[in-house]
C-alpha positions in Angstrom: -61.3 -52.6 -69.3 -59.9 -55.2 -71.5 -56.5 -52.8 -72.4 -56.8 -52.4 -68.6 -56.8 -56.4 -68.5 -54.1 -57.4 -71.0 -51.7 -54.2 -69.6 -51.4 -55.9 -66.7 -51.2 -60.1 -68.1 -48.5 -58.4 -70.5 -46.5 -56.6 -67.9 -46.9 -59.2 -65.3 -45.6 -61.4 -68.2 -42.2 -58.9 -69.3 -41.7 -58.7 -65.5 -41.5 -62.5 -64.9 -39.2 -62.3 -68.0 -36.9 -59.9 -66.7 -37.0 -62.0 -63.1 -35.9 -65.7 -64.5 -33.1 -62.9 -66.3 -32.1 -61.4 -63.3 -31.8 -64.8 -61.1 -29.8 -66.6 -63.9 -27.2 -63.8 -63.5 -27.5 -64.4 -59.4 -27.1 -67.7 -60.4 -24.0 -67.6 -62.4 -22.1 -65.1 -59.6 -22.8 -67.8 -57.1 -21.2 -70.6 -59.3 -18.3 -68.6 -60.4 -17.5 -67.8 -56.7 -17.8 -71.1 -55.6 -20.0 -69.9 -52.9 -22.3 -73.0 -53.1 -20.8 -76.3 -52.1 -23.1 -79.3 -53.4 -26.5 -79.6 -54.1 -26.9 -77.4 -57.6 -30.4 -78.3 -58.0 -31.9 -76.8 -55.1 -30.2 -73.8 -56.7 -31.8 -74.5 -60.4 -35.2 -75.7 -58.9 -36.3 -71.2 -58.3 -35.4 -71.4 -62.1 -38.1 -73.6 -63.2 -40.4 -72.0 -61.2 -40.0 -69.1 -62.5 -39.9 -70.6 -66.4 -43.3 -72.2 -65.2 -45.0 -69.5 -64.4 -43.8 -67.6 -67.4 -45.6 -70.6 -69.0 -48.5 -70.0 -67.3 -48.5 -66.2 -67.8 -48.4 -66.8 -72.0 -51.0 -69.6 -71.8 -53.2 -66.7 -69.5 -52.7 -64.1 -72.0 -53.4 -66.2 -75.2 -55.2 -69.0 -75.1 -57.7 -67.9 -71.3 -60.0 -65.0 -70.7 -58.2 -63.4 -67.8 -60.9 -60.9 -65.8 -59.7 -58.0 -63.8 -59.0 -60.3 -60.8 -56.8 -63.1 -62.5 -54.6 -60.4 -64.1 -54.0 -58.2 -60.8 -52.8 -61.4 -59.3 -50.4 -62.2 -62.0 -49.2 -58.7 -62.3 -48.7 -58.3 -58.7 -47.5 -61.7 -58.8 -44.6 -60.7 -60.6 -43.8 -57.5 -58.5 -43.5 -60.3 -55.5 -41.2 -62.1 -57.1 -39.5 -59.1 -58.1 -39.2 -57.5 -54.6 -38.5 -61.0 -53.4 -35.0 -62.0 -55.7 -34.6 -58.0 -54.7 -34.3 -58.7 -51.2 -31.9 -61.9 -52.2 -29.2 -60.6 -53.6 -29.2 -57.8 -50.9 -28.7 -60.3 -48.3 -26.1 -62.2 -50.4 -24.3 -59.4 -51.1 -24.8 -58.2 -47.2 -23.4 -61.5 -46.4 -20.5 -61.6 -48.9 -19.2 -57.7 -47.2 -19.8 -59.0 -44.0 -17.6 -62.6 -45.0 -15.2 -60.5 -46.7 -15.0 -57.7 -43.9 -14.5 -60.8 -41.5 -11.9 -62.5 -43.3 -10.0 -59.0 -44.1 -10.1 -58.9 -39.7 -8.5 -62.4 -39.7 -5.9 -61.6 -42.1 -4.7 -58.2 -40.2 -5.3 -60.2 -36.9 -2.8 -62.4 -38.2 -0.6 -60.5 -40.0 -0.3 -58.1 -36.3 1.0 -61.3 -34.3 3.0 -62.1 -37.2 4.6 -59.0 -37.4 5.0 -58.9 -33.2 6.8 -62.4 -33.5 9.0 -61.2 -35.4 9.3 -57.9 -34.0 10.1 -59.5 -30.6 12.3 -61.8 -32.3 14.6 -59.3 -34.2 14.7 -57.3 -31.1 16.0 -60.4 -29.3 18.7 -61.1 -32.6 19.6 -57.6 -32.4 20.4 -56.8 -28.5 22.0 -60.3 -27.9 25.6 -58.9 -30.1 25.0 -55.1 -29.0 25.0 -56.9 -25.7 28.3 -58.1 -26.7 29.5 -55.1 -28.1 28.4 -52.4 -25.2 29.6 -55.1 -22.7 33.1 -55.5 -23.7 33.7 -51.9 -24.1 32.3 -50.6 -20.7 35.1 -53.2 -19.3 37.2 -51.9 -21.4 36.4 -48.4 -20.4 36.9 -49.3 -16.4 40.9 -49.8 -17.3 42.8 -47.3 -15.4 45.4 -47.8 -17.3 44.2 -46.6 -20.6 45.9 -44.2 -23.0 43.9 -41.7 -23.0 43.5 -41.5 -27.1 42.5 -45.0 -26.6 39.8 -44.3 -23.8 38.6 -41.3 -26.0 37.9 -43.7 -28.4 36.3 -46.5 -26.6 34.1 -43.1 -25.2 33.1 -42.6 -29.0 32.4 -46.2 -29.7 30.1 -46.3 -26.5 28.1 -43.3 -27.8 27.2 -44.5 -31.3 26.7 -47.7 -29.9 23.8 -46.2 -27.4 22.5 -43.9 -30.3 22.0 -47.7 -32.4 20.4 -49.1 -29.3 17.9 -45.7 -28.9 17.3 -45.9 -33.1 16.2 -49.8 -32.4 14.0 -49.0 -29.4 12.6 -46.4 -31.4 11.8 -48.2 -34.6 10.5 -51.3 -32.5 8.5 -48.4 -30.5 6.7 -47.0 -33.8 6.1 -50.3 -35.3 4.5 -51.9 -32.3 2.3 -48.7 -32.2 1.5 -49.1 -36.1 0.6 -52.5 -35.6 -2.3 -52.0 -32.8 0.0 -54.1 -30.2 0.7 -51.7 -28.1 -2.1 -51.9 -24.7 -2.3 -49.7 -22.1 -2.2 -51.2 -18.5 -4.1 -50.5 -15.3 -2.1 -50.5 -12.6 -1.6 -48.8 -9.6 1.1 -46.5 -8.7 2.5 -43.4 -7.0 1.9 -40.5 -8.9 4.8 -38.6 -7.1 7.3 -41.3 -7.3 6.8 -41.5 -11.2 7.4 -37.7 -11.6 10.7 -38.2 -9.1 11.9 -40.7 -10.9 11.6 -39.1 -13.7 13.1 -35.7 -13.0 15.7 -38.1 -11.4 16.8 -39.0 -15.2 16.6 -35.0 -16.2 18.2 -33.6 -13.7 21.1 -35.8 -14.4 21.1 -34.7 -18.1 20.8 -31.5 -17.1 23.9 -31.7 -14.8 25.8 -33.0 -17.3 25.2 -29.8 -20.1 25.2 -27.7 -17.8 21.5 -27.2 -17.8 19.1 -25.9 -14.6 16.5 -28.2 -13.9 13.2 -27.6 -12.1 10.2 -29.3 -11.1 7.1 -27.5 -10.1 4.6 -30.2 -8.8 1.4 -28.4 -7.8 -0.5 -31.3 -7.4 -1.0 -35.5 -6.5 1.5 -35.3 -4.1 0.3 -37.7 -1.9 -2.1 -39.7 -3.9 -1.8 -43.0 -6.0 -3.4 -43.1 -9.2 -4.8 -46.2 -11.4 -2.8 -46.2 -15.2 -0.4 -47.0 -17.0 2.7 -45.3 -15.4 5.3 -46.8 -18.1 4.2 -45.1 -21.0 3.1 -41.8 -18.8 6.8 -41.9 -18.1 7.7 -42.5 -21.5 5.8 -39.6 -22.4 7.6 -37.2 -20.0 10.8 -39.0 -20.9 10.4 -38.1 -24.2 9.6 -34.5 -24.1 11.7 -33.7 -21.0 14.7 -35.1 -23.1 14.2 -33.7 -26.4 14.0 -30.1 -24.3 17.7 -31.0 -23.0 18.9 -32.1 -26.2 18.2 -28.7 -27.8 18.9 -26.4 -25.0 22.1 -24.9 -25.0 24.7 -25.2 -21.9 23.8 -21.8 -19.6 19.6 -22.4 -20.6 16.9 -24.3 -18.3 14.3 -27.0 -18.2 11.4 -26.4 -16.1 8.5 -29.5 -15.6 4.9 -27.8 -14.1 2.5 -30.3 -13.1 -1.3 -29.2 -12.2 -4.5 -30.4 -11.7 -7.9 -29.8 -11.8 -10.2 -30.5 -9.0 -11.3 -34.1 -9.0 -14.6 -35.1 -9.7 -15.4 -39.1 -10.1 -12.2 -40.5 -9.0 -11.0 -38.7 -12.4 -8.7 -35.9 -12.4 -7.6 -34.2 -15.6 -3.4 -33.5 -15.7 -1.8 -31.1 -17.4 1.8 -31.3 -18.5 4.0 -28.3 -19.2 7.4 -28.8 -20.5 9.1 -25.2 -21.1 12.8 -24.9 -21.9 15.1 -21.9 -23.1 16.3 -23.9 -26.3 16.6 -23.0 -30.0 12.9 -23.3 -30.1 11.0 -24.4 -33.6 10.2 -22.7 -36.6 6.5 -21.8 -37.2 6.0 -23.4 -40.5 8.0 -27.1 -39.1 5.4 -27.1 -36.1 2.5 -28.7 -38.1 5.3 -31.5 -39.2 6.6 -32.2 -35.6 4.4 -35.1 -34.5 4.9 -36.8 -38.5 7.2 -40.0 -38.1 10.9 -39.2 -39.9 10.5 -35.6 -39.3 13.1 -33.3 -38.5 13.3 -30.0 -39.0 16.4 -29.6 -40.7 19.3 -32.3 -41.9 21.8 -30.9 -39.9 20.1 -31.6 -36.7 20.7 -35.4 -37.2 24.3 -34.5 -37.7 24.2 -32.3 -34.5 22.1 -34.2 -32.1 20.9 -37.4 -33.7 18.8 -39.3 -33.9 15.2 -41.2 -36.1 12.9 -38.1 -35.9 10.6 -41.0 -34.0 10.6 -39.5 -30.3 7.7 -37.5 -31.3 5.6 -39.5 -32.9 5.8 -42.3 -30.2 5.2 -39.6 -27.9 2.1 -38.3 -29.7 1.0 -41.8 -30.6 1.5 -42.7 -26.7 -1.0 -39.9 -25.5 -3.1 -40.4 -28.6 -3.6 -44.0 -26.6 -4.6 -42.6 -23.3 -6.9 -40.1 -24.7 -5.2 -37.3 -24.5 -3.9 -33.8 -26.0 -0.8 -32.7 -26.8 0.3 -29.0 -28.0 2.9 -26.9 -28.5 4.2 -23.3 -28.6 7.6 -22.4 -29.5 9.5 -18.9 -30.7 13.0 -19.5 -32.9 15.7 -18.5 -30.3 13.3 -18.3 -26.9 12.4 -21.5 -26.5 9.6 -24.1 -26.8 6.6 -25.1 -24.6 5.3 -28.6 -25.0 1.7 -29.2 -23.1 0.3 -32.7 -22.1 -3.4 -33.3 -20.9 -4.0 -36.6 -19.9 -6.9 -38.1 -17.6 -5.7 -39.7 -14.4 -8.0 -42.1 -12.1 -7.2 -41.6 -8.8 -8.1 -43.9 -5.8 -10.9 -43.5 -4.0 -10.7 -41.7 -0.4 -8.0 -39.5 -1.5 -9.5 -36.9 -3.5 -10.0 -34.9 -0.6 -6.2 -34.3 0.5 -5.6 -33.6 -2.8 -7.6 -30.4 -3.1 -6.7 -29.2 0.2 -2.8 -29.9 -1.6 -3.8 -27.8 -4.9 -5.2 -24.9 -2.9 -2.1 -24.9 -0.6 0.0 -24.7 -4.4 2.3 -26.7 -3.1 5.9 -27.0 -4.6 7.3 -30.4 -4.7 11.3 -30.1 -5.7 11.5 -33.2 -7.3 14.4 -35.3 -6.5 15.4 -38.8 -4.5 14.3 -41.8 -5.1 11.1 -43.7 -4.5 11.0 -46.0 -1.9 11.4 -49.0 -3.7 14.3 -47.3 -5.1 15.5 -48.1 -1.5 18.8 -50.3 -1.2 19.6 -49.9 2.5 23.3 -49.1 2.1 23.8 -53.2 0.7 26.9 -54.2 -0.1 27.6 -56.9 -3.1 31.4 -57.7 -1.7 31.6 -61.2 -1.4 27.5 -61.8 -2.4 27.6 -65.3 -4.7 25.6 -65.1 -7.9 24.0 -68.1 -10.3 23.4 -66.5 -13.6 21.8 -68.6 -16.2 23.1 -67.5 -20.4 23.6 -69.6 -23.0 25.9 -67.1 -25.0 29.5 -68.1 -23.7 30.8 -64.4 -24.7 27.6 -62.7 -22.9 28.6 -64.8 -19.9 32.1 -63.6 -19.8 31.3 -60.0 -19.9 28.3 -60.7 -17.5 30.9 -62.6 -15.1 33.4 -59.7 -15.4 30.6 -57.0 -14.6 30.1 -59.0 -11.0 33.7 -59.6 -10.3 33.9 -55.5 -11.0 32.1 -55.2 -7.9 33.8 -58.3 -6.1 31.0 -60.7 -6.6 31.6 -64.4 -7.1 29.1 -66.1 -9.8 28.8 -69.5 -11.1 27.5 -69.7 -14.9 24.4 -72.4 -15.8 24.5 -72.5 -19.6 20.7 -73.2 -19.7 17.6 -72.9 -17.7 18.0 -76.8 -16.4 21.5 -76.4 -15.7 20.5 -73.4 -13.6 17.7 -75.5 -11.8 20.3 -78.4 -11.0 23.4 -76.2 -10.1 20.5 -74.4 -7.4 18.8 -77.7 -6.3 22.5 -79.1 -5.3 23.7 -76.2 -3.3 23.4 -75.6 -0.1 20.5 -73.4 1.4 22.0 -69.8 1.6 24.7 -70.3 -1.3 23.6 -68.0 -3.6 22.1 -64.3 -2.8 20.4 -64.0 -6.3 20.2 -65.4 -9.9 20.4 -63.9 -13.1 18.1 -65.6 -15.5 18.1 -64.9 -19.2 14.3 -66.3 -20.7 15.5 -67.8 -24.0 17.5 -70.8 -23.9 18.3 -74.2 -24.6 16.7 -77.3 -23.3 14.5 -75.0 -20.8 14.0 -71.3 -20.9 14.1 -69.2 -17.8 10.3 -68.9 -17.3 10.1 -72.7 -16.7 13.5 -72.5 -14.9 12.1 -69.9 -12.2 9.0 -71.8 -11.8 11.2 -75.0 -11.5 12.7 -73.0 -8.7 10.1 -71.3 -7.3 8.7 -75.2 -6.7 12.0 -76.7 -4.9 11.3 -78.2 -1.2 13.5 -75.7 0.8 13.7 -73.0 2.6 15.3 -70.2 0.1 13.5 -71.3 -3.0 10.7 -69.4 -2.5 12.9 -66.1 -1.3 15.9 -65.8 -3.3 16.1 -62.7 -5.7 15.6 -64.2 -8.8 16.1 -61.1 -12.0 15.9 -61.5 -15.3 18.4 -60.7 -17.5 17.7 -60.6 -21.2 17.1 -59.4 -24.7 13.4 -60.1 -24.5 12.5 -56.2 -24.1 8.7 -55.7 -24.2 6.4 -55.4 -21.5 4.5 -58.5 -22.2 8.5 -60.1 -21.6 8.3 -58.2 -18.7 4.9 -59.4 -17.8 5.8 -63.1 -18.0 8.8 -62.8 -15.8 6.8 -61.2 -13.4 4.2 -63.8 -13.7 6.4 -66.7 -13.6 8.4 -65.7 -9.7 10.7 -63.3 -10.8 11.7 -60.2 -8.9 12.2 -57.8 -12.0 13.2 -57.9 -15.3 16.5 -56.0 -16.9 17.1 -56.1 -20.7 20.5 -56.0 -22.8 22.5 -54.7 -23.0 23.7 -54.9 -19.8 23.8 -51.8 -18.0 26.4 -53.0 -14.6 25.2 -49.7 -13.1 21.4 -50.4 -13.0 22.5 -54.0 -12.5 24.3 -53.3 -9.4 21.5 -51.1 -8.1 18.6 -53.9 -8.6 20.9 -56.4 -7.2 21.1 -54.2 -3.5 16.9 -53.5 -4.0 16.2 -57.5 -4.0 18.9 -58.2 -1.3 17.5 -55.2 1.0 13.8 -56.1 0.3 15.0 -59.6 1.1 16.8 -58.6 4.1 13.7 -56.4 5.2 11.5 -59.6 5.1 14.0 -61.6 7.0 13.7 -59.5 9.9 10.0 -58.8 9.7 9.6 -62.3 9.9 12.4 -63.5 12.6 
């Protein structure tokens, strides 16, 4: 019994040991890490407890006559503490991760908005002289009197000047998408007018290669659907284009949209985009969605450009949950399928499978009707536009007087505000409002505007106009009274058309109300 006795004083004693061991190396991590501010002895004070009981544990063993009870406690004494510093340092250390986890967050937190800023801001830097530079030649390009060596020129310079602008978007595409900064929005919208508009775009590629075009909508055709229809579009975009790109003149694109039936407002969408192009070699197709990748060298020679279209595009339905595949055949063609989710709105769901029975064929083409302009004209309209780039304003000036528009120029957002506020009601027929400028930027302008006591404040078409080219830009114009919101470069063909959307919508209004 006495072994039994003195076991247990002994190993109570060698455990107590190893213990006050144990929390003077917790100690010293907590020191070195500077994880304790102040207060040191409340830290120390375990410590002596410890050493006291050690004490007490040699005193026990050599000097008392422990029984069977006095040495189970101290044994078991020492197992408590044991289990106890145990338990400690797993809760430090769960703390620490957790600090450390939290603090790795903060840092990619802040290094995505960093890297957005300055995203947004090189974006800005970089459109603002392409502006220039795609400006000056399409007036250079609407000279009749142009050698035509000359205009064959300018033609080239236009092209890689577009192929720059598509390699930015695309770079500023991927790294948004990298970053995590890239949301998807719930909004309303026409499913049919999305697909229209966009074999609107294809069809008009097509046309120009010499391409047939076909759109086989077998479902939706009347219903509106709850998403986000920008990057649905960009999807389609992406993959309808790429088809055209690498179909030969004589060859055909063909877009099939179908549907399953719909149960819980949900309707699952399938995607095929077939073509009659070069098609894709079996061993690249495992490479085709990787950012940079291209199947061969001489592509980028042939067709240009970043090898990025597919990866957005994959990324892009990666983001809405869906699945993308392909199927292609060297010199048959290639097959690209999308399957994406689609929330439709309630009380429709019904037409919609009386539509998908029917397999109705929708011949995509037109506009939508907010495509609408009414037959406008712009002859003689007067325009305010607000830039505080003097050469931007000249080309921007030219591109109106191309369509015999008169336009007064505000070099800033206040300017713009005080030139308006001094007119007569009725002067102008729309502004032009770049967003960053000196003195006040076109978001406060418009509101500035927006505020004015008179009757055409509140009405007048006001567009922005700027290098600002993401859709939280596009969001805050929105947000702040604008109409819509163009970016530069300056397309005068889509600039034209937005300007005869406001003035009919505004017109439309006008009468409603009169």
């Amino acid at each position: 019994m006495s072994v039994l006795i003195y076991g247990m004083v002994f190993l109570g004693s060698a455990l107590m040991v190893y213990n006050i061991n144990s929390y003077v190396s917790y100690l010293r991590q907590i020191l070195k890490q500077n994880q304790w501010k102040g207060g040191r002895m409340r830290l120390y004070f375990p410590l002596i407890l410890l050493i006291a009981f050690l004490m007490g544990y040699i005193v026990v063993g050599v000097f008392g006559k422990p029984d069977i009870v006095m040495s189970a406690i101290l044994f078991f004494g020492s197992v408590y503490v044991t289990i106890m510093i145990s338990a400690l340092k797993s809760i430090t250390r769960h703390i620490r991760e957790n600090e450390q986890l939290e603090s790795e967050l903060r840092a990619a937190e802040e290094s995505n908005r960093a890297k957005t800023k300055f995203l947004s801001h090189m974006s800005h830097e970089i459109r603002t002289p392409m502006n220039a530079i795609i400006g000056m030649n399409m007036i250079a390009l609407k000279n009749p009197d142009l050698p035509p060596e000359t205009r064959e020129q300018l033609e080239k310079i236009d092209v890689s000047a577009q192929h720059m602008l598509s390699l930015i978007n695309d770079i500023l595409d991927i790294s948004r998408i990298e970053s995590g900064t890239v949301e998807l929005k719930n909004e309303e919208f026409s499913f049919k007018d999305l697909i229209d508009e966009v074999s609107e775009i294809i069809r008009g590629q097509c046309t120009e290669k010499g391409l047939e075009y076909e759109c086989l909508m077998q479902c939706l055709t009347e219903e509106r659907c709850i998403g986000d229809p920008m990057k649905l579009k960009q999807i389609l975009i992406n993959i309808l284009g790429n088809s055209v790109k690498f179909t030969p003149a004589g060859g055909s694109v063909i877009l099939t949209v179908q549907a399953d039936a719909i149960e819980d407002s949900r309707c699952p969408v399938s995607f095929f985009i077939k073509d009659t192009g070069e098609g894709i070699d079996e061993e690249y197709l495992p490479k085709l969605f990787d950012a940079f990748s291209q199947e061969n060298s001489s592509a980028t020679n042939k067709y240009g450009g970043t090898g990025l279209g597919m990866a957005i595009t994959k990324s892009l339905v990666d983001l809405m949950d869906g699945q993308i595949s392909v199927e292609s055949e060297k010199g048959v063609g290639t097959t690209f399928r999308v399957d994406i989710d689609l929330e439709v709105l309630p009380g429709l769901a019904e037409g919609t499978n009386e539509q998908q029975a029917a397999g109705q064929k929708a011949a995509s083409s037109g506009t939508s009707d907010t495509a609408e302009d009414g037959g406008i004209s712009l002859e003689g309209r007067r325009v305010l536009f607000a830039e505080d780039v003097e050469l931007n304003a000249e080309i921007l000036a030219d591109f109106l007087e191309m369509e015999d528009i008169f336009s007064d120029w505000a070099s800033n957002g206040r300017a713009a505000v005080e030139m308006f506020a001094a007119s007569e009601p009725g002067s102008y027929d729309a502004i032009l409002m770049n967003l960053r400028m000196p003195e006040m930027d076109g978001l406060t302008a418009t509101r500035e505007i927006r505020k004015l006591d008179r009757e055409d404040a509140g009405t007048i078409p006001i567009i922005a106009l700027t290098a600002n080219a993401f859709e939280e830009d596009m969001q805050q114009s929105i947000e702040a009274g604008m109409n819509a919101h163009l970016s530069k470069p300056i397309d005068c063909d889509m600039l034209y058309d937005e300007l005869r959307r406001q003035l009919a919508g505004r017109q439309a209004k006008q009468q409603q109300t009169a």
